[in-house]
N, C-alpha and C positions, 0 to 999 in steps of 0.2 A: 504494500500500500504506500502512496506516499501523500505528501501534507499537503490539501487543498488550502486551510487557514488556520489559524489561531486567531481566538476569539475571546473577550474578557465577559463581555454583556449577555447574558442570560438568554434574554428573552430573544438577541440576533440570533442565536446558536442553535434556539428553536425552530427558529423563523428559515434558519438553514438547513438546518435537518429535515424539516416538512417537505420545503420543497425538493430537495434531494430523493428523499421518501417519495415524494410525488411519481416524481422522474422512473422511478426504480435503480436509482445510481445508488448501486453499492457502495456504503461508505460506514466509520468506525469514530465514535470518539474517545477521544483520550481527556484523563483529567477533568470532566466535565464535575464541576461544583468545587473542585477545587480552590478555585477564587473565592468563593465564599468562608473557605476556611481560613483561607491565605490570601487575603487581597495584595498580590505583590502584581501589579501590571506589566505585562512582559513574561513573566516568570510562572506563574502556576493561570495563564492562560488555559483552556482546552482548546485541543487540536484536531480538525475534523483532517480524515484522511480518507482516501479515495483508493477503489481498484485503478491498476494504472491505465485501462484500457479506457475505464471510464474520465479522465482526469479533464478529460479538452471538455467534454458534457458538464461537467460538473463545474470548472471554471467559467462557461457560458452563464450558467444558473447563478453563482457568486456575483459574475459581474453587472447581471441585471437585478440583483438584488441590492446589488451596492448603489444601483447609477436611480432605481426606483427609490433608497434612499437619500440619496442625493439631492433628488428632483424636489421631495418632500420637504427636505430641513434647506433647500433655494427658495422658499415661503413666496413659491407664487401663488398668485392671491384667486 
């Protein structure tokens, strides 16, 4: 498997997972809740990671997840 992202925020990790899950893109997380034990940023991150076949699908789904957040918090009206 290798590492699609690290992630601190909870509810993104969700939000990543779903639509992963959607997809049926096989994928693993590592460390998830750890942050909450550990809030160290950077560091006890969870790490979503991907089969490597799937990794270009799965970075497609990331990046329109990132750019629909994006779009959101650019507070067009």
């Amino acid at each position: 498997m290798v590492l699609l992202s690290r992630i601190a925020d909870p509810l993104t990790l969700q939000i990543l997972c779903d639509a992963l899950a959607s997809r049926e893109i096989v994928y693993r997380v590592e460390n998830e809740g750890m942050n909450a034990l550990m809030p160290l940023p950077g560091v006890m991150d969870a790490r979503v990671l991907v089969v490597e076949r799937e990794y270009e699908a799965a970075l497609l789904v990331l990046r329109d997840l990132e750019k629909i957040r994006a779009d959101e918090e650019g507070g067009g009206c």
